[in-house]
N, CA, C, O and CB atoms as a CASP TS submission, in Angstrom:
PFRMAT TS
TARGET T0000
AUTHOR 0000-0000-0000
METHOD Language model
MODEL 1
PARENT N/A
ATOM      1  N   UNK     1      -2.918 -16.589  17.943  1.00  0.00           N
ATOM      2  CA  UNK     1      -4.165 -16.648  17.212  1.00  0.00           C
ATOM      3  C   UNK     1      -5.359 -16.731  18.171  1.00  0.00           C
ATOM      4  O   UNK     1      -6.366 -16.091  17.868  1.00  0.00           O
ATOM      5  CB  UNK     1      -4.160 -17.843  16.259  1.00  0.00           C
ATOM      6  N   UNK     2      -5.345 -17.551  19.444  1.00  0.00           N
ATOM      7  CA  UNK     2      -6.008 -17.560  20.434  1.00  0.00           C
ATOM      8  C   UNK     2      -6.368 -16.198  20.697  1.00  0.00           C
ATOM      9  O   UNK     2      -7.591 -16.059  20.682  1.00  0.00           O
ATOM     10  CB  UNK     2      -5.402 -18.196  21.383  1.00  0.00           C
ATOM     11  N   UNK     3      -5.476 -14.719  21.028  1.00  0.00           N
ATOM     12  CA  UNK     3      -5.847 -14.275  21.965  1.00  0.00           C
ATOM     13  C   UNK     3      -6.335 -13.132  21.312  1.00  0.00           C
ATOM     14  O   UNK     3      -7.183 -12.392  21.811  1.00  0.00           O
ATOM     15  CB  UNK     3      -5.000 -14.234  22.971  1.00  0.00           C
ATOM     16  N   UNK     4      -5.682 -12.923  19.907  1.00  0.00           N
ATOM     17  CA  UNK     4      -6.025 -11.766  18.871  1.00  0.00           C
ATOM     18  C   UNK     4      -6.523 -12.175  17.587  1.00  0.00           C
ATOM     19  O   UNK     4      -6.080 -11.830  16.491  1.00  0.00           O
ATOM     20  CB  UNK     4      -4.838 -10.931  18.560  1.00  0.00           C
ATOM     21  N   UNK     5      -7.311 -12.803  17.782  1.00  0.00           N
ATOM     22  CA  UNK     5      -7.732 -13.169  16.192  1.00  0.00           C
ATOM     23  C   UNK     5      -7.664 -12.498  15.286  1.00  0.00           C
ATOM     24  O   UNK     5      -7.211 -12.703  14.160  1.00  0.00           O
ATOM     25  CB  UNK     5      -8.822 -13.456  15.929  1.00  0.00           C
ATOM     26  N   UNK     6      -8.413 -11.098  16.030  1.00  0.00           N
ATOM     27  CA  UNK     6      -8.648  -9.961  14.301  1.00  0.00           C
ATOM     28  C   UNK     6      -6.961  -9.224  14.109  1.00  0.00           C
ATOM     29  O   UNK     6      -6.581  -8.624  13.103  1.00  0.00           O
ATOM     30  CB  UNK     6     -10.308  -7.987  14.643  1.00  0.00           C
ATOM     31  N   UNK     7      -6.430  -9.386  14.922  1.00  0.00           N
ATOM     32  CA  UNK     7      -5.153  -9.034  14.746  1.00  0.00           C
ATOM     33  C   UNK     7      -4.282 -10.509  13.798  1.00  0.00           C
ATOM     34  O   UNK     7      -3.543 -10.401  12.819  1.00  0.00           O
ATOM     35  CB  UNK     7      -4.553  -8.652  16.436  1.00  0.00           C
ATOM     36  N   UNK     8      -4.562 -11.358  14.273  1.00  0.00           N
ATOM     37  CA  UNK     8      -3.718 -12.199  13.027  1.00  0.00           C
ATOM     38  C   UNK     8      -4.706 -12.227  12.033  1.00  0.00           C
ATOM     39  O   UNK     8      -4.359 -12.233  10.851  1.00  0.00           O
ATOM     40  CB  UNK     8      -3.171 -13.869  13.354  1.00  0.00           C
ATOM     41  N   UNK     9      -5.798 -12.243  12.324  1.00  0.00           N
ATOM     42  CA  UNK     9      -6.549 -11.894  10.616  1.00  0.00           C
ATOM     43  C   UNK     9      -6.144 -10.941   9.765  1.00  0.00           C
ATOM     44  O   UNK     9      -5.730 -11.219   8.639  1.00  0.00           O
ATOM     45  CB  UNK     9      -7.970 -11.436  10.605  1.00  0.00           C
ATOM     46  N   UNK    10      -6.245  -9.444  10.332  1.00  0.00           N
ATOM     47  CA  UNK    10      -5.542  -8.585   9.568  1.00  0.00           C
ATOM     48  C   UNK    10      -3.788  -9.219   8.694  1.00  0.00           C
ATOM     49  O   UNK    10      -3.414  -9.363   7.530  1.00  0.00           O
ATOM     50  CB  UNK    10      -5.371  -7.332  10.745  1.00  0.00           C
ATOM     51  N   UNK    11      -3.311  -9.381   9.753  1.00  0.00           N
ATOM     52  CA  UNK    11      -2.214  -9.626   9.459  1.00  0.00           C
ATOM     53  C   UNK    11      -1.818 -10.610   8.390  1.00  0.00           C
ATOM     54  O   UNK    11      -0.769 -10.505   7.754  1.00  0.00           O
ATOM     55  CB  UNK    11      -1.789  -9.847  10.441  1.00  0.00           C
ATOM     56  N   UNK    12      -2.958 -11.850   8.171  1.00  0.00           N
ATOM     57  CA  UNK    12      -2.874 -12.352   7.377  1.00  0.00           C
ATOM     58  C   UNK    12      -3.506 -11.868   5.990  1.00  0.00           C
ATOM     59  O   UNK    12      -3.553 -12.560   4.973  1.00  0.00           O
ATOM     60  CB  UNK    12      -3.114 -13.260   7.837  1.00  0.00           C
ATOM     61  N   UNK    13      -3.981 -10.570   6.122  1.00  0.00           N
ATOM     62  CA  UNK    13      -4.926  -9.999   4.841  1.00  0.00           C
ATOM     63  C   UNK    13      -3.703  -8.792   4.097  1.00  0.00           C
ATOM     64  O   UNK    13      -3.751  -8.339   2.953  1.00  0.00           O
ATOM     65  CB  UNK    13      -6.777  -9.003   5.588  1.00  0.00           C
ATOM     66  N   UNK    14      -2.748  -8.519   5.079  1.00  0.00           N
ATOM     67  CA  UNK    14      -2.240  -7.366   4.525  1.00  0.00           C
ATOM     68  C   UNK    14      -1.236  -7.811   4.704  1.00  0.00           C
ATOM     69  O   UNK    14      -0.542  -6.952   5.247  1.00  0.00           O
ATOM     70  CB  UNK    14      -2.471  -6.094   4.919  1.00  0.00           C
ATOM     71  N   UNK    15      -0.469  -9.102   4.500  1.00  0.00           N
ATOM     72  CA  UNK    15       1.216  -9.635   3.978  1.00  0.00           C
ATOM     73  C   UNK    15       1.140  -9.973   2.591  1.00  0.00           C
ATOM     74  O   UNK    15       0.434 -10.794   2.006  1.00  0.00           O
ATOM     75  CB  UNK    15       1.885 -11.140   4.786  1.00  0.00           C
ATOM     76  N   UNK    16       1.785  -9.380   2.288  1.00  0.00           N
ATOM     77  CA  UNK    16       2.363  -9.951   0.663  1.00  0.00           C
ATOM     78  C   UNK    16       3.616 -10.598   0.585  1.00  0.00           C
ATOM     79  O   UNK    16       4.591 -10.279   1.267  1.00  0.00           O
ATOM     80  CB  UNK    16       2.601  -8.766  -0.417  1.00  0.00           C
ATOM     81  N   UNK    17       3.578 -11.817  -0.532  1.00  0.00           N
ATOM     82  CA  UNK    17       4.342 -12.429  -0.224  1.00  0.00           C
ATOM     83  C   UNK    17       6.150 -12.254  -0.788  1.00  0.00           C
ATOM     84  O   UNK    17       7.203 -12.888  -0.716  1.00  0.00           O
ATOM     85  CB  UNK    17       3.630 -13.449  -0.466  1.00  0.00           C
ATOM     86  N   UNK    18       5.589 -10.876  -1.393  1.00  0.00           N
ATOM     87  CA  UNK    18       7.097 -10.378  -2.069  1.00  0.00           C
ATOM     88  C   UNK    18       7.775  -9.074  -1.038  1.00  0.00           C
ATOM     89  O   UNK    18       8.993  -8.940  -0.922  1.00  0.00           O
ATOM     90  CB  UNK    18       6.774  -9.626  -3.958  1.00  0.00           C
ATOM     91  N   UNK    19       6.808  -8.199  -0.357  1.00  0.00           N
ATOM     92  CA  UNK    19       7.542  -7.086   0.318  1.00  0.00           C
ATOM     93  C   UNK    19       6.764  -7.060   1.598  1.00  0.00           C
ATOM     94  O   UNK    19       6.569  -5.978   2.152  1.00  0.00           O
ATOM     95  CB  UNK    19       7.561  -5.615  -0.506  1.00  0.00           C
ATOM     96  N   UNK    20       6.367  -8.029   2.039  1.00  0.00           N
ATOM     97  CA  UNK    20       5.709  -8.203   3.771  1.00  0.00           C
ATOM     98  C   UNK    20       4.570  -7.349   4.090  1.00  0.00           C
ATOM     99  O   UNK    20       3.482  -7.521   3.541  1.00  0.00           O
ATOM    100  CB  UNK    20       6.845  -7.736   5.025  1.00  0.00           C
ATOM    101  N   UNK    21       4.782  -6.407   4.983  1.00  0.00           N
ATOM    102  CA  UNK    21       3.437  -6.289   5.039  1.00  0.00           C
ATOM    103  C   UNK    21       3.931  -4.397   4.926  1.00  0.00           C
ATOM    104  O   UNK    21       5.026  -4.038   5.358  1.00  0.00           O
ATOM    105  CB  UNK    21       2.476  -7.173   6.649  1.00  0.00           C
ATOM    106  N   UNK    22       2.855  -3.302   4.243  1.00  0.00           N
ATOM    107  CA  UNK    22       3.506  -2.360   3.834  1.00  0.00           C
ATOM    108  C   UNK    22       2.932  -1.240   4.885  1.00  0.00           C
ATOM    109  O   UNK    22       2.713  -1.580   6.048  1.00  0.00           O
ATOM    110  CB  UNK    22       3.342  -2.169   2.294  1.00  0.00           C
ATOM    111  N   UNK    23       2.669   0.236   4.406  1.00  0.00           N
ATOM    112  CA  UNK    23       2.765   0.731   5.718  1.00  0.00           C
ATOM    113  C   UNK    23       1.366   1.431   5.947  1.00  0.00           C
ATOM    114  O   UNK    23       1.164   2.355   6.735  1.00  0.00           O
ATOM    115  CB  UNK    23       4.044   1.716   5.896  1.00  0.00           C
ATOM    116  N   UNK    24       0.009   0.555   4.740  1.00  0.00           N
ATOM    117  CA  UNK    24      -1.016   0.565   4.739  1.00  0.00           C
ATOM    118  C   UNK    24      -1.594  -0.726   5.263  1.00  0.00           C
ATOM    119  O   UNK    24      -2.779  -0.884   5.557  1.00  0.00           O
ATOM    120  CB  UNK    24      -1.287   0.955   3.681  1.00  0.00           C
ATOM    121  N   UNK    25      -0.586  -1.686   5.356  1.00  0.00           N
ATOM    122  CA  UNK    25      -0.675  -2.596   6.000  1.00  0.00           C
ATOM    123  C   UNK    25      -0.710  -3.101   7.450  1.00  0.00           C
ATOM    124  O   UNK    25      -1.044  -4.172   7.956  1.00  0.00           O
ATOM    125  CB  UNK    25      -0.127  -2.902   5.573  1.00  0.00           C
ATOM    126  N   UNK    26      -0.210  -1.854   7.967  1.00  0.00           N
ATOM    127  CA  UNK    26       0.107  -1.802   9.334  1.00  0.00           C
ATOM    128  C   UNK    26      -1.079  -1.312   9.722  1.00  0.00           C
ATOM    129  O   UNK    26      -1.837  -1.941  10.460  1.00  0.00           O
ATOM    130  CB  UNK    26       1.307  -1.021   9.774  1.00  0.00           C
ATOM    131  N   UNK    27      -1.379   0.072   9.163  1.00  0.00           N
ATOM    132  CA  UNK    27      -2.716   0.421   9.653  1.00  0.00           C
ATOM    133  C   UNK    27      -3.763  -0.553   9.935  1.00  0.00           C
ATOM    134  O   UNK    27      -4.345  -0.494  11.018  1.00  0.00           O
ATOM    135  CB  UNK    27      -3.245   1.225   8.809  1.00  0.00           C
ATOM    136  N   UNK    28      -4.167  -1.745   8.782  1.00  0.00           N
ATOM    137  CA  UNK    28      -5.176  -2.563   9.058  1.00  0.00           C
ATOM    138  C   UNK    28      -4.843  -3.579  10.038  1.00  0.00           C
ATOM    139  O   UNK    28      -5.739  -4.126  10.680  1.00  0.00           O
ATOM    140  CB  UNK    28      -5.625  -3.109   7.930  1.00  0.00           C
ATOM    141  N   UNK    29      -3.575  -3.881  10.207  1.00  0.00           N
ATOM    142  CA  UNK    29      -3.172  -4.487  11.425  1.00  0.00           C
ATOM    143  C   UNK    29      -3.374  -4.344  12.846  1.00  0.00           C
ATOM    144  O   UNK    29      -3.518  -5.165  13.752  1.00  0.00           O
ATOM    145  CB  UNK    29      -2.230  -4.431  11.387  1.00  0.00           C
ATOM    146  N   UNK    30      -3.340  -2.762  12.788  1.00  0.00           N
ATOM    147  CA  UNK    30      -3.947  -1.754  14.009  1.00  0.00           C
ATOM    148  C   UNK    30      -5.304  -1.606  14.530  1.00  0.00           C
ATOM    149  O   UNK    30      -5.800  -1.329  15.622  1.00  0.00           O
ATOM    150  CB  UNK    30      -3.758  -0.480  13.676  1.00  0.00           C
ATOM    151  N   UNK    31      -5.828  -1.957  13.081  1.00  0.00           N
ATOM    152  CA  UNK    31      -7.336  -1.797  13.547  1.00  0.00           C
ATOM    153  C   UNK    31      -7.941  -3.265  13.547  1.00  0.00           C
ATOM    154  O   UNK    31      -9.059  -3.651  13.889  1.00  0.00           O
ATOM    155  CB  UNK    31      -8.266  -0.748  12.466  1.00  0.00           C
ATOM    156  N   UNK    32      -6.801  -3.988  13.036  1.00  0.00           N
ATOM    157  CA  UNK    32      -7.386  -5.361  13.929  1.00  0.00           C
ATOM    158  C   UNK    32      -7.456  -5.664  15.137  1.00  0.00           C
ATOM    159  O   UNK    32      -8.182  -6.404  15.802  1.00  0.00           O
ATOM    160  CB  UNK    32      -6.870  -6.353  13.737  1.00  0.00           C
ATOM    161  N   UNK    33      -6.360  -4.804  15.402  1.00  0.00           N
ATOM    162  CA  UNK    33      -5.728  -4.896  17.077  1.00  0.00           C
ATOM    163  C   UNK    33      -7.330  -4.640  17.846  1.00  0.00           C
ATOM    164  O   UNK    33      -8.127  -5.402  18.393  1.00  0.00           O
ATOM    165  CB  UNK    33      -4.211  -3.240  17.606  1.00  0.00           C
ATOM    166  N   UNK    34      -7.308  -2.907  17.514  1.00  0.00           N
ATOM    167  CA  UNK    34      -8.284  -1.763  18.289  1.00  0.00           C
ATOM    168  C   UNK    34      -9.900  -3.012  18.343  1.00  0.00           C
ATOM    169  O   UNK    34     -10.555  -3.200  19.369  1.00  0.00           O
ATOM    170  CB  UNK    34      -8.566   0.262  16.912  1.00  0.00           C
ATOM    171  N   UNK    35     -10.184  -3.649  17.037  1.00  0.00           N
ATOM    172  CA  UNK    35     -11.265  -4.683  17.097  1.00  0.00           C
ATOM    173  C   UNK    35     -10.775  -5.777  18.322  1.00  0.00           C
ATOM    174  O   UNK    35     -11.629  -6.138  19.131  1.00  0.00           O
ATOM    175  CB  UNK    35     -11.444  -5.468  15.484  1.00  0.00           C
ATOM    176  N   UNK    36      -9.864  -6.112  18.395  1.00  0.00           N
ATOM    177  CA  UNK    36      -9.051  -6.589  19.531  1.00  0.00           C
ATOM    178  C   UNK    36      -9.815  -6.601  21.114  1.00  0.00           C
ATOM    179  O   UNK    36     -10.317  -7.432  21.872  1.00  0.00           O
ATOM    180  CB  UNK    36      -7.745  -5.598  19.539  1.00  0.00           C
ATOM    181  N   UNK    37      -9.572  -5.242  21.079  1.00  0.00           N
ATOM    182  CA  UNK    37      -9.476  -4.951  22.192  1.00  0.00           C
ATOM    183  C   UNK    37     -10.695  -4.265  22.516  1.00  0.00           C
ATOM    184  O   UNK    37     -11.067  -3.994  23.658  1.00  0.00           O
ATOM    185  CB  UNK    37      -8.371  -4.347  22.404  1.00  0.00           C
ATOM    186  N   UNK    38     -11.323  -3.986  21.397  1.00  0.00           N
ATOM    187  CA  UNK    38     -13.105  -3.482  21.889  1.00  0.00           C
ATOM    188  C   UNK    38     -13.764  -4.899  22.109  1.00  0.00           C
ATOM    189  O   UNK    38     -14.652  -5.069  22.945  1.00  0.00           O
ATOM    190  CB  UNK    38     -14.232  -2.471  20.385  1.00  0.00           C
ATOM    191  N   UNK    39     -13.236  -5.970  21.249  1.00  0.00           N
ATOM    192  CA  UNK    39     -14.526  -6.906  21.182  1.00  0.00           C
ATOM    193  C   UNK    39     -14.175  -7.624  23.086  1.00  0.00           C
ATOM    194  O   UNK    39     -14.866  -8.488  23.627  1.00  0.00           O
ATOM    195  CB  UNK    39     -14.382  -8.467  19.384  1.00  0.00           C
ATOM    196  N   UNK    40     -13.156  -7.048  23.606  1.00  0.00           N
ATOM    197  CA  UNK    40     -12.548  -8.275  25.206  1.00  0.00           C
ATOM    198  C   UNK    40     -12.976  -7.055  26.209  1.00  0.00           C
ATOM    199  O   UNK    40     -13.472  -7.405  27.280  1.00  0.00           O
ATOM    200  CB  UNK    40     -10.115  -8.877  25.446  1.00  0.00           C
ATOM    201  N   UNK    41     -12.841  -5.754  25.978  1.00  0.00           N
ATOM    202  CA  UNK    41     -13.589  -5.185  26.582  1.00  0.00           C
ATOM    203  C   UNK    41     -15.492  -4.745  26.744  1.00  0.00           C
ATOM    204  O   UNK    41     -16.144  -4.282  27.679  1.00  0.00           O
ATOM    205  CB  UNK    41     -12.884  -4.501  26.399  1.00  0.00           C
ATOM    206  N   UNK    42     -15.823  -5.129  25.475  1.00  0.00           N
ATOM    207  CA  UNK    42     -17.498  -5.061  25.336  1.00  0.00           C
ATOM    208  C   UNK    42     -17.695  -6.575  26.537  1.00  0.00           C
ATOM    209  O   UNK    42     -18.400  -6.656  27.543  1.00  0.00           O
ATOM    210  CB  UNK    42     -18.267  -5.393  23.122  1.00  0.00           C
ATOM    211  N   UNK    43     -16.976  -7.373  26.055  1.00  0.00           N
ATOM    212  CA  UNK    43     -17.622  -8.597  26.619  1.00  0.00           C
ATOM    213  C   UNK    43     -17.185  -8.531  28.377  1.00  0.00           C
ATOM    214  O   UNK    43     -18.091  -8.944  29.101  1.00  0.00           O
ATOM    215  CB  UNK    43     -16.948 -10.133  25.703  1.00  0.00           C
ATOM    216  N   UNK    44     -15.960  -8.077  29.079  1.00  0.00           N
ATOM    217  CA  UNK    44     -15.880  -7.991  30.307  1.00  0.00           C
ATOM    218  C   UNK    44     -17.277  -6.151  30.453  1.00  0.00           C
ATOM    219  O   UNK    44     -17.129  -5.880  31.644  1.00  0.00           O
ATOM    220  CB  UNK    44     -13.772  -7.931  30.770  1.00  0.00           C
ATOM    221  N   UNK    45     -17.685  -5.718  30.224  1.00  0.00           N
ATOM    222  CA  UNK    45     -18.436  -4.891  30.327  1.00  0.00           C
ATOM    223  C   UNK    45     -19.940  -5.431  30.409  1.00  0.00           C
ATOM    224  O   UNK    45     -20.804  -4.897  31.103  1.00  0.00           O
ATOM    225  CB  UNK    45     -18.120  -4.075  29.381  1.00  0.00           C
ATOM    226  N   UNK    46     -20.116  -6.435  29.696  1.00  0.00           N
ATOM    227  CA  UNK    46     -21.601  -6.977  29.286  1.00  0.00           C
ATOM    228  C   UNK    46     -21.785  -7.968  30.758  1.00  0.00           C
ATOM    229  O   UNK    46     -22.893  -8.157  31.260  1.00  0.00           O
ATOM    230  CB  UNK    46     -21.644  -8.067  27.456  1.00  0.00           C
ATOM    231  N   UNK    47     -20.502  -8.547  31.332  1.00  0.00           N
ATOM    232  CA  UNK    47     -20.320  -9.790  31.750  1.00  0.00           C
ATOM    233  C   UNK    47     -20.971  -8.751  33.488  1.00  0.00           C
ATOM    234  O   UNK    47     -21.754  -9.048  34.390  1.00  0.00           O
ATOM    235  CB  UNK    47     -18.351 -10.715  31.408  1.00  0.00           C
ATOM    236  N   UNK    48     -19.911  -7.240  33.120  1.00  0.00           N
ATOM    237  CA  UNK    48     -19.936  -6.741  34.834  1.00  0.00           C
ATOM    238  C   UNK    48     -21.763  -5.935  34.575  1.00  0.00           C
ATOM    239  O   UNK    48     -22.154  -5.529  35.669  1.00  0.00           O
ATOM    240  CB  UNK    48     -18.083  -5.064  35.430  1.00  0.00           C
ATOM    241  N   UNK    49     -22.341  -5.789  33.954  1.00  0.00           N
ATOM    242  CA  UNK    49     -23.829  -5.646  34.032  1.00  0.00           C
ATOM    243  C   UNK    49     -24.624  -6.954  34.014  1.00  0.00           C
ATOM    244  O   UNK    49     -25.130  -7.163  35.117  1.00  0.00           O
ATOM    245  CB  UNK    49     -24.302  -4.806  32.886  1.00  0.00           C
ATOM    246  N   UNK    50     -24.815  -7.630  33.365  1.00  0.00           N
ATOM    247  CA  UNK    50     -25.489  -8.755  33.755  1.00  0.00           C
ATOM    248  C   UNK    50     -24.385 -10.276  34.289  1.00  0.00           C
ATOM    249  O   UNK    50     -23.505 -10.504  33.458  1.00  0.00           O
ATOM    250  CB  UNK    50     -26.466  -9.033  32.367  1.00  0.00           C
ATOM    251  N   UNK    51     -24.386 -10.819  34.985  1.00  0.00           N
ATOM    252  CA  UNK    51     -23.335 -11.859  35.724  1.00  0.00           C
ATOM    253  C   UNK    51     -24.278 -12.669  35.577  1.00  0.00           C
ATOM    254  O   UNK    51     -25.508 -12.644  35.631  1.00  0.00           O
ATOM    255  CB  UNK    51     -22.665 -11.696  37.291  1.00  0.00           C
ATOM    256  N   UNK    52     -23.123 -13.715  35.295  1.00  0.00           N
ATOM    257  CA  UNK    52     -23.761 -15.158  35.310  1.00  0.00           C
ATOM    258  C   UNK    52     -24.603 -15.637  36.344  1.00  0.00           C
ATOM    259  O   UNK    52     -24.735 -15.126  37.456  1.00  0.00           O
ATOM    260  CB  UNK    52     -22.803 -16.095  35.288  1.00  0.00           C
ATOM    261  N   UNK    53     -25.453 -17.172  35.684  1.00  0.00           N
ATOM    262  CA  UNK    53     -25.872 -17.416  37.274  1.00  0.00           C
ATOM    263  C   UNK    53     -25.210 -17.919  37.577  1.00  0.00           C
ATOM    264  O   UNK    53     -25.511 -17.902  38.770  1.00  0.00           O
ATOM    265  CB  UNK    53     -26.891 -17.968  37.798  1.00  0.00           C
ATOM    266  N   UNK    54     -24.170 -18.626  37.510  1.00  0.00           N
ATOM    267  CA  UNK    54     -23.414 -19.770  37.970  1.00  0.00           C
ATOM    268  C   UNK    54     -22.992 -19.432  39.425  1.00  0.00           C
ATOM    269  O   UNK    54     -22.327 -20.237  40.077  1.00  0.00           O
ATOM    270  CB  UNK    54     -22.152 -20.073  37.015  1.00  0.00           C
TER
END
């Protein structure tokens, strides 16, 4: 949950509790992922143009 949020978010939006998660379900799972992985790359991108002062 730490490292993919929008990925267990999805995941928690598209399980049902009678047939799991289906195969429209996966898709939104995927694009929780892809939110994933844009939102850790925007931020190492933002971080290598402007750097801390520290």
């Amino acid at each position: 949950m730490i490292f993919l949020p929008w990925t267990a978010l999805a995941y928690v939006a598209a399980w049902a509790p009678t047939g799991g998660v289906s195969a429209i379900g996966w898709f939104v799972v995927a694009f929780g992922f892809i939110l994933d992985i844009a939102s850790y790359s925007s931020r190492a991108a933002q971080q290598r143009i402007q750097p801390s002062a520290a």
